[in-house]
C-alpha positions, 0 to 999 in steps of 0.5 A: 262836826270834823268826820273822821274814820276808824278803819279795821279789816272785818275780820278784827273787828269782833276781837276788838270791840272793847278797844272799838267802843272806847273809840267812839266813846271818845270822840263823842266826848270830844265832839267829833263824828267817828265812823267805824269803816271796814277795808272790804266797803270801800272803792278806791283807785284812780278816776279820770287821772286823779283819786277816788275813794268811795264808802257804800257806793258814794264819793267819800272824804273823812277829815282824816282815818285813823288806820288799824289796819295794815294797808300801807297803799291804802293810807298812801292813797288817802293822804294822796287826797289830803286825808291824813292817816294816823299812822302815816303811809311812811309809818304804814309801809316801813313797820309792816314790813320786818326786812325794811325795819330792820334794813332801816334800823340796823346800826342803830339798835342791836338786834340778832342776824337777819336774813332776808328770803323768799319764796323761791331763795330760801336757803337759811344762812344760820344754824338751827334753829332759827325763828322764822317770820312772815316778813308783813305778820302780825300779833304773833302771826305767821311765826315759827320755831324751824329746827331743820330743813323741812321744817324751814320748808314747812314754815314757808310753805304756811307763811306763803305767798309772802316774803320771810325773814330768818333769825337765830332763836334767842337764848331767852325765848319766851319773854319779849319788851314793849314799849308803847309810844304816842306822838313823841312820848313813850306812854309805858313798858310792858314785859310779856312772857310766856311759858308754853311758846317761844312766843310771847305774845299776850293773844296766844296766851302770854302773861303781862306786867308793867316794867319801868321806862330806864334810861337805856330803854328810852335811848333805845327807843329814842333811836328808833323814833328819831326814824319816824313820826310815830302817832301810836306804835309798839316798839318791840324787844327780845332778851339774848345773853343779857341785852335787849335786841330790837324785834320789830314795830308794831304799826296798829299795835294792841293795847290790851296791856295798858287797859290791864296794867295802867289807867291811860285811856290811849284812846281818848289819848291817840284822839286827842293828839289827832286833834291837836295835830289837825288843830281840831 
């Protein structure tokens, strides 16, 4: 029976584990052996000049990982040894990273001036206030309103050690589109809003619902995926004077949504096109 893992940091498990179930439900629908493996079990680097990866103190080599985790050298590191990772290493690195995205995708999708700062140049080139993001969070994570200097400061100082990237804030904070792509197709758009945080972000308590897939959105998106061979992400998009802005892509992204709002099983789906790449 091909192996194959699921791999989540320990501390995202618990918040996961409907998400986790429908996981393993589907792979044994689909006669495949899933393990659920946590990133602090496992050994991995370099052996005698060539990789080793080790879970629970043995050799180890699933048929492949899929990675809801953000380890971008992590997955570079299993596909080094011929175990594809879904997302790919490319996928990993570029989509955890908001200065990269961003670089990358400039040109190509509107999107609000970024600057890009750290932890010992951060002077911010933008009026206040300026919406201010780790440049490797996640979920909402690491973000925050700066509406002065020391508050900038502050925002650093919570985000550090890592990198940040700064933007004008949006003259409709709040309110923000997903659309969720699998493979090469856009499976559906979801408008999250919310009225307490400029945030808006359903695991802080954003609401959710369903919108239509236009023909603008899906150019857009388009766009974005010509740049990548995507196997499940979210494609992010924020409102500013009447247009959507491209805001980030998520790599291991949430799919509470589309429980809520849609019948799609995504897990059953995102296995489905694993086996189908892996001609399992």
């Amino acid at each position: 029976m091909t192996k194959g893992w699921l791999v989540y940091d320990p501390g995202n498990v618990e918040r996961n584990r409907f998400f986790i179930d429908r996981w393993m439900k589907a792979a044994q629908r689909r006669g495949l052996a899933l393990e659920l493996v946590l990133t602090d079990s496992l050994g991995w680097g370099i052996e005698d000049g060539a990789p080793f990866l080790r879970a629970k103190g043995e050799d180890a080599r699933p048929a492949f990982a899929v990675m809801r985790a953000a380890h971008p050298l992590l997955s570079a590191h299993l596909e080094s040894m011929g175990i594809p990772c879904f997302n790919n290493a490319r996928v990993a690195d570029i989509c955890n990273d908001k200065r990269k995205t961003h670089a990358l995708l400039a040109g190509e999708l509107p999107m609000m001036p970024t600057a890009f700062l750290s932890q010992q140049a951060f002077k911010n080139p933008f009026p206040y206030p300026v919406v201010v993001k780790g440049s490797h969070g996640c979920g909402g994570r690491s973000v925050y309103l700066a509406r002065n200097d020391g508050e900038l400061e502050e925002a650093a100082r919570r985000i550090a050690p890592d990198s940040f990237i700064t933007q004008p804030l949006c003259d409709t904070p709040g309110l923000d589109l997903r659309v969720y792509v699998l493979g090469g197709r856009m499976i559906a758009a979801m408008e999250r809003r919310q009225d307490r945080d400029f945030r808006s972000n359903v695991g802080l308590g954003g609401g959710s619902r369903p919108v239509p897939l236009t023909d603008g959105l899906r150019t857009m998106v388009e766009r974005a995926m010509a740049h990548f061979d995507f196997a499940l992400v979210g494609v992010d998009f924020i409102f500013h004077q009447g247009r959507l802005m491209f805001n980030e892509i998520e790599d291991a992204v949430g799919t509470r949504m589309l429980y809520m709002h849609t019948q799609t099983d995504i897990a059953d789906e995102y296995l489905g096109l694993i086996a189908e790449r892996l001609g399992l």
